[in-house]
C-alpha positions in Angstrom: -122.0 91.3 -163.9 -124.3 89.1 -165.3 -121.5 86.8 -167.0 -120.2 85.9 -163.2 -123.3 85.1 -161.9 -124.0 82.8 -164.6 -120.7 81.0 -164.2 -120.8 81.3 -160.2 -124.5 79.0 -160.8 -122.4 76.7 -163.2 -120.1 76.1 -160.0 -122.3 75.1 -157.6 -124.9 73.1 -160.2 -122.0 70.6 -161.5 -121.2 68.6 -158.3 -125.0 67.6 -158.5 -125.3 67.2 -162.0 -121.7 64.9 -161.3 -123.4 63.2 -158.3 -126.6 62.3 -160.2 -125.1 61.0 -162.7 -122.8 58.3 -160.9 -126.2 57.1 -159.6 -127.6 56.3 -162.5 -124.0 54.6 -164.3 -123.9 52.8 -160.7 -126.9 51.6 -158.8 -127.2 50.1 -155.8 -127.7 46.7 -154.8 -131.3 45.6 -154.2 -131.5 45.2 -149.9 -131.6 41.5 -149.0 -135.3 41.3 -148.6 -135.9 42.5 -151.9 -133.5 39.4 -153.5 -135.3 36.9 -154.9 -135.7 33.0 -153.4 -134.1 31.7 -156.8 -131.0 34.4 -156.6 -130.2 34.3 -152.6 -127.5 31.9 -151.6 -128.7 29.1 -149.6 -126.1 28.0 -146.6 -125.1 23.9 -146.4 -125.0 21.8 -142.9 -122.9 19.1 -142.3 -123.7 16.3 -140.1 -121.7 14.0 -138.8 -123.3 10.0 -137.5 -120.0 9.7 -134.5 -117.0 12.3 -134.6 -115.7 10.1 -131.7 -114.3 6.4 -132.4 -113.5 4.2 -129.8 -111.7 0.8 -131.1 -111.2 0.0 -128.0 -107.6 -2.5 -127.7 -105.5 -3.1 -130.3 -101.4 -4.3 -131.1 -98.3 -2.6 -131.7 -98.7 -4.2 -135.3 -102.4 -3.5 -136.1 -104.2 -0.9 -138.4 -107.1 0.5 -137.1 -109.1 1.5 -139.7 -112.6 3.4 -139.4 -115.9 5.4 -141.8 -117.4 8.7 -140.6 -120.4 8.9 -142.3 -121.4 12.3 -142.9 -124.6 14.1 -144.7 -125.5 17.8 -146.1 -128.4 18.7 -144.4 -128.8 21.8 -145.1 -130.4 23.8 -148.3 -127.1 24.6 -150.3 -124.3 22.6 -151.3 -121.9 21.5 -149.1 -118.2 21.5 -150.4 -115.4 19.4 -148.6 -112.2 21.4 -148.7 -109.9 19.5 -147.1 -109.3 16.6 -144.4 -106.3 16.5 -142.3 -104.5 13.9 -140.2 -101.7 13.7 -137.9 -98.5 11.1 -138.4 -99.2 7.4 -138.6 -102.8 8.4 -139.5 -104.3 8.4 -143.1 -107.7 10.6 -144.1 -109.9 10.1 -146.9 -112.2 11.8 -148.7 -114.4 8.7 -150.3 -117.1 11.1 -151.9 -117.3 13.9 -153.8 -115.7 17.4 -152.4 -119.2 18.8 -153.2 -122.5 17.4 -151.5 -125.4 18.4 -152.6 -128.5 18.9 -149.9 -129.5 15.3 -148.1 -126.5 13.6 -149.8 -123.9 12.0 -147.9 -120.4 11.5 -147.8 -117.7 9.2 -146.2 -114.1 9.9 -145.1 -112.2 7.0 -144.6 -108.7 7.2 -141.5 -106.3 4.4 -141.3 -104.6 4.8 -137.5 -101.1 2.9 -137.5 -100.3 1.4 -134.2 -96.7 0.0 -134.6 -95.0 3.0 -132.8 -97.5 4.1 -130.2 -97.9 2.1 -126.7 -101.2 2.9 -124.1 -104.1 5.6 -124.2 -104.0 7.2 -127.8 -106.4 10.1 -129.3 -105.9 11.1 -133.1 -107.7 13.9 -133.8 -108.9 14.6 -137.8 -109.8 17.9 -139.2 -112.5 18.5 -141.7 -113.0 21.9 -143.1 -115.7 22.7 -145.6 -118.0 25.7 -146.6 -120.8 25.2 -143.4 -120.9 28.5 -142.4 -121.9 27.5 -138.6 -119.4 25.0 -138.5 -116.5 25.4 -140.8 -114.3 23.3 -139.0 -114.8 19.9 -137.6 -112.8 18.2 -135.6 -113.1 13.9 -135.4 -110.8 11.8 -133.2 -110.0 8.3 -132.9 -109.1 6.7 -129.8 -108.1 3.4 -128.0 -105.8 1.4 -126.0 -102.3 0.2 -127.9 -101.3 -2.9 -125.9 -97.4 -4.3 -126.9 -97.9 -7.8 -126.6 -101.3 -8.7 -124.2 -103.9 -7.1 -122.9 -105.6 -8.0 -119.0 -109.7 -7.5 -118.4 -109.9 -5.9 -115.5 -106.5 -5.3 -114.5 -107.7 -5.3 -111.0 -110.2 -7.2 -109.1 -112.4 -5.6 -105.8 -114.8 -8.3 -104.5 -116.6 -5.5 -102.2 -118.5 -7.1 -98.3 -118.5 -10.2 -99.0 -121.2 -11.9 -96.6 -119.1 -15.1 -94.7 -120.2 -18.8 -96.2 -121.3 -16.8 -99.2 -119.0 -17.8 -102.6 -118.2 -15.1 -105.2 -116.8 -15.1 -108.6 -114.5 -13.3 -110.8 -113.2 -13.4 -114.2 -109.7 -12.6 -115.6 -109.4 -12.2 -119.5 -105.7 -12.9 -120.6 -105.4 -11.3 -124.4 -103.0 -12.4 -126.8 -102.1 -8.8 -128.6 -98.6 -9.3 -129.8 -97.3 -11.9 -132.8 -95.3 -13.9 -129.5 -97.4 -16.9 -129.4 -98.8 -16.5 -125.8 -99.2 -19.5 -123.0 -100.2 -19.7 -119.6 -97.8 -21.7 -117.4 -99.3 -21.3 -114.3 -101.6 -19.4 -111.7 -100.1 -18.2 -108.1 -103.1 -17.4 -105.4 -103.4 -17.6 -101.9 -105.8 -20.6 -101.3 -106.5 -20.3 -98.2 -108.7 -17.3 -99.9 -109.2 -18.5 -103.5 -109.5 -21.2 -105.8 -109.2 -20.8 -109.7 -110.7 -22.6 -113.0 -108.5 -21.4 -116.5 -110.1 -22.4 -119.8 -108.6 -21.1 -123.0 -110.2 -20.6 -127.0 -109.5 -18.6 -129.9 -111.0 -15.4 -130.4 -110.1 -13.9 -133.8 -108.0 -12.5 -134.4 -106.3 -13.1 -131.0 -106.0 -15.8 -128.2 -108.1 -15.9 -124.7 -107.3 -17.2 -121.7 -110.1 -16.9 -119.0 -109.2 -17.3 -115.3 -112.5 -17.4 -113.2 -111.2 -16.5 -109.6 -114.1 -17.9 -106.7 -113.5 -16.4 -103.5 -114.2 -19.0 -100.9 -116.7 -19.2 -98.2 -114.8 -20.1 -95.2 -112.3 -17.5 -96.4 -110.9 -15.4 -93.2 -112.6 -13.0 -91.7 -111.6 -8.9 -92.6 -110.2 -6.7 -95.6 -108.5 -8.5 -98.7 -105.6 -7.6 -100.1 -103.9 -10.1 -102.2 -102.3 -10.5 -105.4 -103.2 -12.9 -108.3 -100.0 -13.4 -110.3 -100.3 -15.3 -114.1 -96.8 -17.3 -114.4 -96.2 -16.8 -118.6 -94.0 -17.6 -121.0 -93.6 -14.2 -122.3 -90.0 -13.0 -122.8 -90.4 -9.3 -121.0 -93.7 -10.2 -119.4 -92.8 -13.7 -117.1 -95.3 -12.7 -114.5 -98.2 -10.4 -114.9 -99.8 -9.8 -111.4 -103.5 -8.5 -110.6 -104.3 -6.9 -107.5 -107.4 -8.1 -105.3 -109.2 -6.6 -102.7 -112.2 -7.0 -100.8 -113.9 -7.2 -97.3 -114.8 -10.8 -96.1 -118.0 -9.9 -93.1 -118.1 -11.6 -89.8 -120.9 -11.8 -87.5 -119.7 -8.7 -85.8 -120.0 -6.0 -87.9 -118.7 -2.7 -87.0 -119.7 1.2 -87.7 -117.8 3.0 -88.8 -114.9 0.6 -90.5 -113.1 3.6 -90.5 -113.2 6.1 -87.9 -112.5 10.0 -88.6 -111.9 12.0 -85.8 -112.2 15.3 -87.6 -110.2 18.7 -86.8 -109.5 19.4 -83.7 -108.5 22.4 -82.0 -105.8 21.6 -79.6 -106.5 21.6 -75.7 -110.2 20.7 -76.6 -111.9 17.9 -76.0 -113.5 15.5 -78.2 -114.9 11.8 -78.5 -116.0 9.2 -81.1 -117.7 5.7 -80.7 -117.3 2.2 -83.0 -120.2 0.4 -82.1 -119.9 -3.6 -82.6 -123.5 -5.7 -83.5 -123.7 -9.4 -83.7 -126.2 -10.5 -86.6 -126.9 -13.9 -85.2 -127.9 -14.4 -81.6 -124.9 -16.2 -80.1 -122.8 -13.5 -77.4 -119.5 -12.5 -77.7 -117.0 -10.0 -75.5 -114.6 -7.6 -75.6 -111.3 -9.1 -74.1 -109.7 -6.0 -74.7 -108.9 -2.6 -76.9 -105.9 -1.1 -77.5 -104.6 2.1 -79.7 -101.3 2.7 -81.9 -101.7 6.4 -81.3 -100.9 6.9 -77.0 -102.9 10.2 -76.5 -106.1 8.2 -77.5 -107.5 6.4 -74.6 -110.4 4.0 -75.0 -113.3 2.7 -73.1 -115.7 -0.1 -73.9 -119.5 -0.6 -72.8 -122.0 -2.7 -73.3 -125.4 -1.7 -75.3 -128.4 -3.3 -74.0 -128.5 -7.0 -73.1 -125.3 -8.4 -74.3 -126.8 -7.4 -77.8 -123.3 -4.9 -78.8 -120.7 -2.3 -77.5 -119.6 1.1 -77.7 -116.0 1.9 -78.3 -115.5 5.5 -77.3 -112.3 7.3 -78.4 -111.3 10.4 -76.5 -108.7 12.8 -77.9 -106.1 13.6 -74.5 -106.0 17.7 -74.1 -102.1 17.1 -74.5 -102.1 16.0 -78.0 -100.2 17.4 -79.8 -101.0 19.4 -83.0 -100.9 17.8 -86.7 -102.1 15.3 -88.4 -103.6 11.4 -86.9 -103.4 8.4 -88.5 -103.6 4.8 -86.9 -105.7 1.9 -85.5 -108.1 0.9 -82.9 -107.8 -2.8 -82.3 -110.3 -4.2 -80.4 -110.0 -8.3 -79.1 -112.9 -10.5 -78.9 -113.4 -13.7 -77.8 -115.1 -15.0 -81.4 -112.8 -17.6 -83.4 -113.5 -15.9 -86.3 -113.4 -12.2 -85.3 -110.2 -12.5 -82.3 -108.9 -8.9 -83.6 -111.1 -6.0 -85.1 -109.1 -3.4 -86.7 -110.3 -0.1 -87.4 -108.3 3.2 -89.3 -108.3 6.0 -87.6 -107.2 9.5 -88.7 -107.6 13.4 -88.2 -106.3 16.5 -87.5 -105.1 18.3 -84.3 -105.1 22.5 -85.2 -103.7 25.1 -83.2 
């Protein structure tokens, strides 16, 4: 009897005798806060001066080449492991992989143009040990022009205030290896008159077109078109839109007129109202719409000082949307015909 309970308490005493002693052959690791400074793993930071590179215009034939300047600024060291680029662009890794803390590094990308036309982005991918941040993403972007490159490629002169003169500038770039030369410049002069001037600006050509709107230009909106006669092969005649609003003594309100939505059968009116900034008179000979269930009526404001145009909708319009014109005659030289847009929407 005594034999079986002293081999029962054998039993039962070894798993903690087993237990124990895996403790003590095996430790455990110290918690974090009990590490020391000198043994705890400090993290790195990278930094980068731009990830975004704008070179702005370039050739079909050009290579773009730019340096991101980066720094570790962070407590640990900082280790590069690898820098990747898309076709046609090169990366590289000018320092050291590793970076110790408040060092700094370079990586170097070469963009190649030659196949690529318009708006480009190149994105670069940098991946290192920064636990916040392990990977990075840097582009490189522009505008690849084939052979020349226009600035602006459109021209709005805004009001313009009548016997007032207002300038421009055109900027024709030579881009492309085709020597580039400016035959001759197209314009409506009864609105414009033009100066060109050329010079070399490395690496390319400049031809500058300053574009003087004149004083005694016609009264109303602007819409012409500048053309630039070359002797490019593909590009003979490169032509700039213009726009702009020459004022009058008669101004109007609103230029445009929006009638709003309308719920058919209902009844609704809108006024233009016409003011003279000098003190001379004028009249309204007449006013006619493009739309016929718009009818019209003109009054005078005050003492021969304006009018009210008022625009009422007919009940029988019918549903959809408006768009057309108010045209309103006058007996001023300058001003004879007053156009104003007009648009909304008829609802059911």
């Amino acid at each position: 009897m005594i034999r079986k309970i002293l081999i029962f308490a054998m039993l039962v005493s070894y798993p903690l005798v087993f237990a124990f002693s895996q403790e003590r052959d095996n430790p455990k690791p110290p918690a974090a806060s009990q590490v020391s400074g000198s043994q705890r793993k400090l993290p790195p930071d990278i930094q980068f001066e731009q990830r975004v590179y704008d070179f702005g215009v370039a050739g079909q034939q050009e290579r773009i080449t730019h340096h991101y300047k980066l720094k570790n600024v962070g407590k640990g060291d900082l280790t590069i492991t690898s820098v990747r680029a898309p076709c046609d662009c090169i990366a590289t890794l000018l320092s050291s992989k590793t970076i110790s803390p408040g060092a700094t590094g370079v990586i170097r990308v070469a963009f190649e143009t030659r196949k690529y036309k318009g708006k480009q982005t190149k994105s670069i991918f940098v991946q290192s040990n920064d636990p916040d941040e392990p990977k990075i993403e840097l582009k490189i972007s522009g505008v690849v022009k084939t052979e020349f490159t226009l600035e602006p490629e459109f021209l709005h002169f805004g009001d313009v205030e009548r016997g007032k003169t207002v300038a421009k500038t055109i900027n024709l770039v030579q881009i492309g290896r085709e020597h580039l030369r400016l035959n001759r410049i197209e314009v409506n002069e009864k609105y414009f008159s033009t100066r060109l001037s050329s010079f070399k600006d490395k690496p390319h050509k400049r031809f500058k077109v300053d574009i003087r709107l004149k004083p005694n230009a016609p009264v109303g909106r602007i819409n012409e078109v500048i053309t630039l006669h070359t002797n490019l092969k593909r590009h003979p005649r490169i032509e700039i839109p213009i726009c702009g609003n020459m004022l009058g003594r008669i101004r109007v309100k609103p230029q445009m007129l929006s009638l709003g939505s309308i719920k058919k059968g209902a009844s609704s009116a809108k006024k233009i109202e016409l003011r003279a900034t000098d003190q001379r008179d004028f009249k309204i000979v007449k006013v006619k719409s493009s739309l016929p269930f718009l009818s019209t009526k003109a009054s005078v404001v005050g003492k021969n000082k304006g009018f009210e145009v008022t625009i009422n909708v007919a009940k029988k319009a019918p549903a959809g949307r408006l768009r057309g014109e108010i045209a309103i005659y006058t007996d001023d030289p300058d001003q004879m015909v007053i156009k104003v847009p007009v648009y909304g929407l008829i609802r059911n």
